[in-house]
N, C-alpha and C positions, 0 to 999 in steps of 0.2 A: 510724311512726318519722319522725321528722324529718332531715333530710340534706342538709347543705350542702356542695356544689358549688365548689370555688374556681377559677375561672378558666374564662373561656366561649368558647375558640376550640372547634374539628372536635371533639377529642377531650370536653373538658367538656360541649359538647353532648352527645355521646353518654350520659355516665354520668349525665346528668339526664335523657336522655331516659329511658332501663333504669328506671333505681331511681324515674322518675313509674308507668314500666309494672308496676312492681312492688309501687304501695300507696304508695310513701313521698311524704311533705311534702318538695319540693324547692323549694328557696331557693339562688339563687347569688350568687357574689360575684368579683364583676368592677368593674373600674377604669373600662373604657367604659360609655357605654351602651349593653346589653343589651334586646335582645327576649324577658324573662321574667316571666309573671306575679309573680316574687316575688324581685326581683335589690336587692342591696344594694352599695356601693360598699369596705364591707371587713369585714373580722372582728368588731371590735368592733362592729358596727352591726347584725350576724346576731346574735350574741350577746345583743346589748340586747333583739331583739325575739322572735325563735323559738330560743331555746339548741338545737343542734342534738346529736343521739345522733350519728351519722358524719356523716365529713367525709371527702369525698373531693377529693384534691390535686392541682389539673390543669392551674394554670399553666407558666409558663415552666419548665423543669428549672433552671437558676442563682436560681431562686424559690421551690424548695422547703423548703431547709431555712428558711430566714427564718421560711416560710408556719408549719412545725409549731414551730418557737422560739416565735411569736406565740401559739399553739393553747396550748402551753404556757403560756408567761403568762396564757392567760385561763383557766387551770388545767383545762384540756379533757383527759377522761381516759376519753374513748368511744374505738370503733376508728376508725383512721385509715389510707385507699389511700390511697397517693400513687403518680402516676402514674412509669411507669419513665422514663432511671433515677432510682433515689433522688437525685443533684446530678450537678453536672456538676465538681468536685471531690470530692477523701476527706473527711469531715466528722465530725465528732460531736457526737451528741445530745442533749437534755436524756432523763437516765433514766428520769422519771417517764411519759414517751410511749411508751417504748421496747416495751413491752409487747403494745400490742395496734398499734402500726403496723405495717402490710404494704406491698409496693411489688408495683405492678399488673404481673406478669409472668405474665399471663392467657393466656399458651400453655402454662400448668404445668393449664389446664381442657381443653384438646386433647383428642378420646377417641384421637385417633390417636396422640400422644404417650402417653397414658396409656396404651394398648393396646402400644406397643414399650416401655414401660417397666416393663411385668408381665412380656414375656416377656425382657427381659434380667435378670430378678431372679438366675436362678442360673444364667446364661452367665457364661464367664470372657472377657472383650471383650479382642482385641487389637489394633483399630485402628477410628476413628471418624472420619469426613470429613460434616461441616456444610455445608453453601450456603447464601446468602439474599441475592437482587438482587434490586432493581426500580428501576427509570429513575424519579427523583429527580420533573422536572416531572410526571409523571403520576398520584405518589401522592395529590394535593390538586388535582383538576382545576381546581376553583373559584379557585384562590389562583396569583401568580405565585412560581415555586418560591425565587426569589431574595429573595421578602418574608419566609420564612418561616424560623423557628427552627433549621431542616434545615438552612440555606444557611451561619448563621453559627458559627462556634466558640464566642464568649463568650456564646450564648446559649444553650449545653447542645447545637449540632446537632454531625453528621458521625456517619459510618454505623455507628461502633463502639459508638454512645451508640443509637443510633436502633434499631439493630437487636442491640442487648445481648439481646433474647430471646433468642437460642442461646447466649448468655453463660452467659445466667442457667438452662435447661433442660438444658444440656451438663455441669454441675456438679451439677445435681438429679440425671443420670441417671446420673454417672460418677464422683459426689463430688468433693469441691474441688479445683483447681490447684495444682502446687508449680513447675514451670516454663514459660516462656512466649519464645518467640521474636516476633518479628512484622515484617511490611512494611508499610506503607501510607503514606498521605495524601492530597494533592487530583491526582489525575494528569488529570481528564480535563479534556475544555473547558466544562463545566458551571463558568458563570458565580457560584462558591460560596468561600467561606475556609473552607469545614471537610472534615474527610477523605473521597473519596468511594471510597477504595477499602482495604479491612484484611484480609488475609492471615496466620494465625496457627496456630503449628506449638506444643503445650505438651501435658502431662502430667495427668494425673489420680489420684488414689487408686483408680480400676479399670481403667483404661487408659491405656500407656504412650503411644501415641501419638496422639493428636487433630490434625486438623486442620480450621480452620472460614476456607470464604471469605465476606466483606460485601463489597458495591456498591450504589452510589447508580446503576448503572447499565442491567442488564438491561433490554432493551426488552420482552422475554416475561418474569413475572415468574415467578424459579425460589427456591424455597425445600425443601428436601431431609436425612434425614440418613440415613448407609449406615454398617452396624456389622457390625466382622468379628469373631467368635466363633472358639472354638476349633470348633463345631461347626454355626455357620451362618453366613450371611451379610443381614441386615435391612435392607431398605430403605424408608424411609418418605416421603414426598411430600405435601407439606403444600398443593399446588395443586391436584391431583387426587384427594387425600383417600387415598390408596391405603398399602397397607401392603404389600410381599412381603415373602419367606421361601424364600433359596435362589430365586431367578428365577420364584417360583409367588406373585401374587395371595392373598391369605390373609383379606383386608380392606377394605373401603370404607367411608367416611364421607360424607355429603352435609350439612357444614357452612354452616348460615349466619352471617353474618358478628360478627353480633350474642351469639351462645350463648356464647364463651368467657368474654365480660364480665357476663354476664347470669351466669352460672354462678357465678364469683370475685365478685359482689354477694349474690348466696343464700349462700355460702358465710359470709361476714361478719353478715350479717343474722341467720343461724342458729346464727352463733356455732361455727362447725365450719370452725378454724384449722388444721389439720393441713397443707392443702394449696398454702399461702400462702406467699408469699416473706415471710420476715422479713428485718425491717432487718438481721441479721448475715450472712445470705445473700446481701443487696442491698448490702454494703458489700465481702464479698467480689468481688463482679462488678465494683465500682468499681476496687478493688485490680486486679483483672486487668487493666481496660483501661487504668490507669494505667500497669502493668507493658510491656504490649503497646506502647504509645505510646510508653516509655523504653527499651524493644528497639529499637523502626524508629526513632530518633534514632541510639540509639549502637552497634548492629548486634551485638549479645549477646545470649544468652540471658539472664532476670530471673528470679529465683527468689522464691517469695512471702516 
């Protein structure tokens, strides 16, 4: 299969690296010059030469939707990842895409997630608290953290956008949002314009109360989610791979870094959509952090 690649920072690397390990013809397309046996400078120009079956979307977030608008005009009607989140605005699509595009929210291939999210199938949840920090310069050792997309707002960064993973799995696990409280923005001395701290209190269709903290700050990184049932208590820990049940160990995982991406590419590859965020689940999460963002402005609850 042929697979073209848009955009060639940390992340684009990665998903060319996977889908070369996986058989496919990889061709990317990036504006610099690139160290690719097969890089081309834009769409039209991949298209002229290797018309590619997927296309996975891995530039800038405020670059996406332009990126699949384009896909569209070159009448591209393979499947299409685009890396999360879907923009860095609410947006709408050309319809004829709408189909088979997914938005890479590759913690929904978790077996740890997936493993608390079988056993909450027929729990009646009555309170759910999320975590997720990690200290900003450390995520991209390589890179100064203030060059990067993370640091700026107009460029899709700040921690609600960055780490919308629990956005987007907290709704998978507990059905969509209907209200949303929030605090956040830039509080610390991390040299950034974009939010590095989001605190957020809202509602679900299975549970009434959620609440999930983000930071661009933890120096240990913690990422966690603890669900209280009528008849248990679940904790899950996404660092130590661990799963309890009521204070007892039930679970462990020894994930590598690389398998939830690898996993959400065979999934596409094999045409077994089921598990994939779709653009109306990717545009719900947009709505949230929208919602979230116009709470910590004007300090009310937002309702969808």
């Amino acid at each position: 299969m042929n697979v073209s690649v848009v955009g060639y920072g940390s992340i684009g690397k990665r998903h060319a690296r996977l889908l070369d390990d996986l058989g496919c013809r990889v061709s990317v397309v990036s504006r610099r010059d690139v160290d690719h046996p097969s890089s081309y400078p834009t769409l039209d120009k991949v298209f002229e030469d290797a018309r590619p079956d997927y296309v996975v979307v891995a530039n800038r977030t405020s670059e996406h939707v332009d990126t699949l608008k384009e896909l569209a005009r070159l009448g591209f009607e393979g499947p299409t990842l685009v890396e999360k989140p879907l923009s860095n605005t609410t947006v709408s699509l050309p319809a004829r895409i709408l189909e088979k595009t997914f938005v890479a929210y590759n913690f929904r291939f978790h077996p740890l997630l997936n493993d608390l999210r079988i056993r909450l199938e027929r729990e009646e949840i009555v309170s759910v608290d999320g975590y997720a920090g990690e200290f900003l310069p450390r995520w991209r050792p390589e890179r100064d953290y203030r060059e990067t997309y993370s640091a700026h707002s107009k460029q899709g960064g700040g921690v609600i956008r960055d780490l919308s993973h629990e956005l987007d799995y907290l709704n998978w696990l507990l059905g969509g949002w209907s209200q949303v409280a929030a605090l956040g923005g830039q509080f610390s001395q991390l040299q950034i314009d974009s939010d590095d701290v989001f605190i957020l209190l809202f509602e679900t269709e299975r549970c009434p109360a959620v609440t999930l903290h983000l930071n661009y700050l933890d120096r240990g990184p913690h990422r966690s989610i603890r669900v209280n049932t009528t008849d248990h208590t679940l904790e899950a820990d996404f660092i130590d791979g661990t799963l309890a049940v009521d204070g007892t160990l039930v679970s462990e995982y020894e994930l590598e870094r690389d398998e939830t991406y690898r996993a959400e590419h065979e999934a596409i590859l094999n045409e077994e959509y089921d598990r994939l965020c779709t653009v109306e689940e990717a545009l719900d999460v947009l709505d949230l952090i929208e919602a979230a963002e116009k709470s910590a402005t004007n300090h009310t609850f937002v309702e969808t």
